[in-house]
C-alpha positions in Angstrom: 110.3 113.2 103.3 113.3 115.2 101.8 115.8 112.2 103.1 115.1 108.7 102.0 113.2 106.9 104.9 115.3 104.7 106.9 113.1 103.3 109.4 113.4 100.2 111.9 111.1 97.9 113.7 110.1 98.2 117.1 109.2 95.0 119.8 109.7 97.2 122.8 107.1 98.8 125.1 107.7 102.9 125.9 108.9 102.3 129.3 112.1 100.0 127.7 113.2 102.6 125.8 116.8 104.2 126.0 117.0 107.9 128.0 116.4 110.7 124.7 115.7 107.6 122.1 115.3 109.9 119.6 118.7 111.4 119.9 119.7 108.0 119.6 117.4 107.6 116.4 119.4 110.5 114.7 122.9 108.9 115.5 122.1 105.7 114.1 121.0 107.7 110.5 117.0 106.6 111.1 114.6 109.3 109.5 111.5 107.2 110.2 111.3 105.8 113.6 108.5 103.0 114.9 107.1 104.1 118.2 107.6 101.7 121.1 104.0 100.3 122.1 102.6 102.7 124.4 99.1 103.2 126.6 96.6 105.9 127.1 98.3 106.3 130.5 102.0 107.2 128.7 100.3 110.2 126.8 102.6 112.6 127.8 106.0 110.4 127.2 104.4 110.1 123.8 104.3 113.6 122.9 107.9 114.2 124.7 109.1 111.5 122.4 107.1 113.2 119.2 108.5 116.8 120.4 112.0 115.8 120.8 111.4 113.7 117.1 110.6 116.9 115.5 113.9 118.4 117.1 115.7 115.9 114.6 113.6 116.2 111.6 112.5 112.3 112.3 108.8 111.4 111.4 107.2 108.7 113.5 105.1 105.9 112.7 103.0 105.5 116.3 102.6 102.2 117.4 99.2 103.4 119.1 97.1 100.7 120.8 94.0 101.2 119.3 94.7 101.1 115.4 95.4 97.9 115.4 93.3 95.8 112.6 92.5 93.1 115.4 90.1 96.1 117.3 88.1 96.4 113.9 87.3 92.3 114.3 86.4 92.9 117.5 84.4 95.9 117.8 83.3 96.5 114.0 83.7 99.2 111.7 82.2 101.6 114.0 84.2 100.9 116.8 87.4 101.0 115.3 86.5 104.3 113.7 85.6 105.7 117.5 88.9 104.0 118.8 91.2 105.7 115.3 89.3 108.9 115.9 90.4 108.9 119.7 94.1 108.3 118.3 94.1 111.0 115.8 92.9 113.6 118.7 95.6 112.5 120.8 98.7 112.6 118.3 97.4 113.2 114.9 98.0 116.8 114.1 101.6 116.3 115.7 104.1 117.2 112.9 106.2 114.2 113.5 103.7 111.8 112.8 103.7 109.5 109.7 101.3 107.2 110.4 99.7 104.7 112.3 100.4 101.1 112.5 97.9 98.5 111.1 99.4 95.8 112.5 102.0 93.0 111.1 101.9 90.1 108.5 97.6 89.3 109.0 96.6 86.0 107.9 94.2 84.9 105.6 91.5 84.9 107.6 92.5 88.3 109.3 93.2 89.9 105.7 89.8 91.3 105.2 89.5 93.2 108.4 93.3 94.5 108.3 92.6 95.8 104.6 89.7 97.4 106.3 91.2 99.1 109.0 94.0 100.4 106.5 91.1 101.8 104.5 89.5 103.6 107.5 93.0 104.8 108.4 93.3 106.4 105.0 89.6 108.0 104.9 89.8 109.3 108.4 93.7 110.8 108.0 94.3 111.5 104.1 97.4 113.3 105.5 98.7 110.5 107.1 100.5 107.1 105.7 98.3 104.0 107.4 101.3 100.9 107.7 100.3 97.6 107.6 103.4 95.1 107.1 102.7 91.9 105.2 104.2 88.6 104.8 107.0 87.5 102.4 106.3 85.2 99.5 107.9 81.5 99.8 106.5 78.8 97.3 104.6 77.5 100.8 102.9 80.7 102.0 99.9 80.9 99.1 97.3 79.2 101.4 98.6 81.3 104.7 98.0 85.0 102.8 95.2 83.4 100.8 96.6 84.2 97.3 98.3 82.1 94.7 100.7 84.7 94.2 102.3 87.7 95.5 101.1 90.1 92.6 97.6 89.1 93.2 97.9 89.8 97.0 99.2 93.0 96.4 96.8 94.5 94.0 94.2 93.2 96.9 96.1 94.6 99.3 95.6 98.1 97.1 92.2 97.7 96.5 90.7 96.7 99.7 93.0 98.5 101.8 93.4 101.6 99.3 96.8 101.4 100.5 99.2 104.3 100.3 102.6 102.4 101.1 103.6 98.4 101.0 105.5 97.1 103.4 107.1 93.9 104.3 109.8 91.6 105.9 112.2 89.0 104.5 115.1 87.5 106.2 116.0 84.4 104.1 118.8 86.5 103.0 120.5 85.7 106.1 120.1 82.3 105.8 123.1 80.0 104.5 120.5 77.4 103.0 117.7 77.0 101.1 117.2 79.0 97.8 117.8 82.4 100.1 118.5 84.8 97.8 115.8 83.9 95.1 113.4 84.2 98.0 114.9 87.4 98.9 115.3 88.6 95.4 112.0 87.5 94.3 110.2 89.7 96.8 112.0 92.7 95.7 110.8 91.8 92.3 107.4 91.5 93.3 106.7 94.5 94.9 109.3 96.6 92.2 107.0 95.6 89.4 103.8 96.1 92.2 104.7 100.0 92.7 105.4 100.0 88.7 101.5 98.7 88.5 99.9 100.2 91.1 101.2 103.5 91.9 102.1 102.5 95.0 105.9 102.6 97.1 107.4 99.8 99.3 109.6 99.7 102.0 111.8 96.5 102.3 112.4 95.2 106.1 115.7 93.7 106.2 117.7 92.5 108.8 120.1 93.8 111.6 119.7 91.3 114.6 120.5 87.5 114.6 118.1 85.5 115.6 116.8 82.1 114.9 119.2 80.2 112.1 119.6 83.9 110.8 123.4 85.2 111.0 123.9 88.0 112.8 124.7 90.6 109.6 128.2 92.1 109.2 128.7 95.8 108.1 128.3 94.3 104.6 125.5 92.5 105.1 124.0 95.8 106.0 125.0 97.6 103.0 124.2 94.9 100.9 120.3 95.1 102.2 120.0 98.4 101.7 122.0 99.0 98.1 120.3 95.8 96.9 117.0 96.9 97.9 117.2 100.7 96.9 118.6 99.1 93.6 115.4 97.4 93.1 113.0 100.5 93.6 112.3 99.8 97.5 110.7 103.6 98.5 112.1 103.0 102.1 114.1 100.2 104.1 113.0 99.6 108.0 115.4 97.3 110.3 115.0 94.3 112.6 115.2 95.2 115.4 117.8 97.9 116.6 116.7 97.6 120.3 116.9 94.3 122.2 114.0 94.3 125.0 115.6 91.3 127.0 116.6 87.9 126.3 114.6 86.5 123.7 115.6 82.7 122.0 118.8 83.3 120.6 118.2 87.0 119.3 121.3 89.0 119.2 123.7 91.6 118.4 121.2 94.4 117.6 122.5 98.1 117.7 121.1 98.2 121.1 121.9 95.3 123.8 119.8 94.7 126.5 121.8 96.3 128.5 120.9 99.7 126.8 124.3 99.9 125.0 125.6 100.4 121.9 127.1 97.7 120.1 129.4 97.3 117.4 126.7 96.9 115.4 125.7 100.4 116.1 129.0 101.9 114.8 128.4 100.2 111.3 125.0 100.6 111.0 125.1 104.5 111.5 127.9 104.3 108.9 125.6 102.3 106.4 122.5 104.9 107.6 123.8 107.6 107.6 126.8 107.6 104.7 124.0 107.0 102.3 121.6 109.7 102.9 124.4 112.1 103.3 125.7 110.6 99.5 122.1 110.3 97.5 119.0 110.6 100.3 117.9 113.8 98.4 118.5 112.1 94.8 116.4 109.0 95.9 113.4 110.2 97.0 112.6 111.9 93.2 112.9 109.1 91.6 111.0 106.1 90.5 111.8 103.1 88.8 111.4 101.8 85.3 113.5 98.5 84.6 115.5 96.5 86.7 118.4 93.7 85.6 120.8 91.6 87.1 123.8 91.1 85.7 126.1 88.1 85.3 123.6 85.7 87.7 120.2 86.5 88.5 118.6 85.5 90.9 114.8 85.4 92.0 113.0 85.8 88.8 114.6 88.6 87.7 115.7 89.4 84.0 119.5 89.0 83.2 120.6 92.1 81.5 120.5 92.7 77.8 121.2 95.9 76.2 118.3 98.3 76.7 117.7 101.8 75.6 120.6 103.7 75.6 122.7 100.9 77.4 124.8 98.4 75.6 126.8 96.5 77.9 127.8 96.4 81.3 130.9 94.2 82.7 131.7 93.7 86.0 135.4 92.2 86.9 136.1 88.6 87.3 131.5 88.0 87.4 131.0 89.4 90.8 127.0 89.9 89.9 125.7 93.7 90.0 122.1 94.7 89.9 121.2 97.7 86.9 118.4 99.5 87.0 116.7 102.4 84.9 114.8 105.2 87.1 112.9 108.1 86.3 112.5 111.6 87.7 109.2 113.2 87.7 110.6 115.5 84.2 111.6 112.8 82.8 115.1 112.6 83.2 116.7 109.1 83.0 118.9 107.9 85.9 120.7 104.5 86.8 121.4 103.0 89.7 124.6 100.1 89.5 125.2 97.9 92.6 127.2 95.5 93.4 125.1 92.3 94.1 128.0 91.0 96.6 128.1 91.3 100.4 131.5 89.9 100.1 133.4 91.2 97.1 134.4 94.4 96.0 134.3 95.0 92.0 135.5 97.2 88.9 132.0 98.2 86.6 132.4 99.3 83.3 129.0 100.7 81.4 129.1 100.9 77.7 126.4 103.7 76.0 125.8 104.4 72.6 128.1 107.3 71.0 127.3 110.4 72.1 125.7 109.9 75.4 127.5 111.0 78.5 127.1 110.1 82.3 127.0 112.0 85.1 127.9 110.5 88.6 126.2 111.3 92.0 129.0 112.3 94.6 128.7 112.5 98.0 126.6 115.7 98.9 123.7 114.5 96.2 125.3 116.3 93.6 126.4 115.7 90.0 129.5 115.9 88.0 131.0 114.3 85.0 132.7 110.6 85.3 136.3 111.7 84.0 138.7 109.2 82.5 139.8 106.4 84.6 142.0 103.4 84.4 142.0 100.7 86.0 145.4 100.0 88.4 145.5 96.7 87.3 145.4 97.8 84.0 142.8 95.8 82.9 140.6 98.5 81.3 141.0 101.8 79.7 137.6 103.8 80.0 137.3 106.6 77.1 134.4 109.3 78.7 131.3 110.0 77.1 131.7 105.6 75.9 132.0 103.4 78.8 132.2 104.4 82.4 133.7 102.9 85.2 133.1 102.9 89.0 134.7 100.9 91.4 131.7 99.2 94.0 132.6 97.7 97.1 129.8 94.8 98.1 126.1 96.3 98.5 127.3 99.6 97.5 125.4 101.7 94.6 126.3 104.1 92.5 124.0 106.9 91.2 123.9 108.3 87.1 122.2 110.6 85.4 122.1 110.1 81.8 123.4 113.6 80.0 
């Protein structure tokens, strides 16, 4: 995809859609849509919503009926290769199609078959992207996914499933409790160092809708999810949910209300969306990462910073925590992405490099330009270029360099 994917979840069936959804898509910055769930009988509002996707340059990962892991327990092998085969004549040579869903978070005793049907997916449609999304890690989960620990599950995940993309949810970020943002940073971790091992890319679900003892996110939370996970090599982020279907428990304040209106939450989230591709989509996508640090807490699992390659210090002002990383492009150039690891505070980030190596700062537009002198208003630094850069970051936001 030439923009970075920005997807979302979908819990809505075709007939609760909004009139020209995918006009709506494209104003709330999604690139990657889920279908809604659909039925052989809504064929033809299934290729109206693929058609009018194309219009807007958004793939779509179809929701279809019978690609769902749970028909390969039923049927067998052979049947769910008759039922995928059905799919693929109906919608697969579309050119807005992505995929087909799997099915969500299996269980232990459903892992085998769901790996299976991903594998099918992939052998039947090499074009395609079969999606399967799996469970978060918490300390508890081990006997519920059948693994004692995430990286094993993964590289199963890969190997049964020859999976071509990872994909999971985790909203214990938008808890106030717990140890929330180990759990949160921990799975970022996990499946950072699982695309480093396998090959593989990960999208991050994140959160856009209250619900349960989850807050409903602000326009910071928002950026925060997405900076924090780009920040940790996530290939994609997908929301939950931006439709509401009805009343359901306490969910709440998703772009779309049940009424088929758009919220507040709309307005910032197609900021957050679309702001960001428009800034470094195109940079994104070409590049995979190498090292990831936190600095000043880290959280999670993952390593505090220490000076690395070319990189001898970075200082953010008055601790607010940051996230570095080190990214690759495929000739080799060496990028970094800085973010603020706040979704409340704003901060001043000053990078030291060895003498005689410049920066280069992303702007928006996706393109480059020296990082000129800059002081601090307070007056608390003095940057000399080509030593020590310095960006201001507002929380969740990223900045993009390019070593020169």
């Amino acid at each position: 995809m030439p923009k970075y994917p920005i997807s979302f979840w979908s819990n809505i069936s075709i007939h609760q859609l909004v009139p020209d959804a995918p006009a709506m898509w494209r104003d709330l910055g999604i690139t990657l849509a889920m279908s809604p769930g659909y039925s052989s009988a809504d064929k033809g509002d299934v290729i109206k919503l693929l058609d009018r996707s194309a219009e807007f340059d958004i793939k779509v990962i179809l929701r279809d009926y019978r690609t769902h892991w749970r028909n390969l327990t039923k049927l067998g092998e052979d049947g769910y290769r008759e039922l995928f085969q059905q799919a693929l004549d109906d919608y697969g040579s579309h050119s807005a199609v992505y995929g087909f869903f799997a099915g969500d978070e299996p269980d232990a005793n459903e892992a085998a078959d769901a790996f299976a049907a991903l594998k099918i997916q992939g052998e039947m449609a090499p074009q395609l992207i079969a999606y399967l999304n799996l469970l978060p890690w918490f300390a508890w989960i081990a006997p519920r996914i059948g693994s004692a620990n995430l990286a094993d599950y993964l590289n199963r995940v890969v190997l049964e499933g020859n999976a071509k993309l990872l994909s999971y949810d985790c909203y214990a970020q938008m808890q106030n409790e717990f140890d929330a943002l180990d759990i949160y940073f921990e799975n970022l971790k996990e499946y950072g160092l699982a695309t480093k091992r396998l090959g593989v890319p990960f999208f991050n679900t994140a959160l856009s809708c209250g619900h349960y003892r989850y807050r409903c996110p602000s326009k910071n939370d928002l950026q925060w999810q997405l900076g924090t996970s780009v920040a940790h090599g996530a290939a994609g982020v997908s929301w939950y949910v931006i439709q509401m279907p009805g009343i359901q428990d306490n969910y709440r304040n998703a772009p779309i209300n049940q009424l088929g209106e758009r919220t507040q939450a709309f307005t910032d989230m197609s900021e957050v969306n679309r702001v960001f591709n428009n800034y470094c989509g195109e940079i994104i996508t070409q590049l995979k990462i190498d090292t990831c640090y936190h600095v000043g807490k880290a959280y999670g699992g993952v390593p505090l910073f220490e000076p690395f390659g070319n990189v001898l210090e970075i200082d953010s002002n008055d601790d607010v925590p940051l996230i570095f990383s080190r990214f690759y492009d495929k000739e080799g150039s060496t990028y970094y992405i800085v973010c603020c690891n706040s979704p409340e505070e704003s901060t001043y980030v000053s990078i030291t490099l060895k003498t005689g190596f410049n920066l280069l700062q992303c702007n928006y537009g996706n393109k480059f330009s020296a990082i000129g002198v800059h002081t601090d208003p307070v007056g608390e630094k003095d940057v000399q270029r080509g030593q020590t850069a310095g960006i201001w970051l507002s929380p969740g936001q990223i900045a993009i360099l390019k070593e020169d």
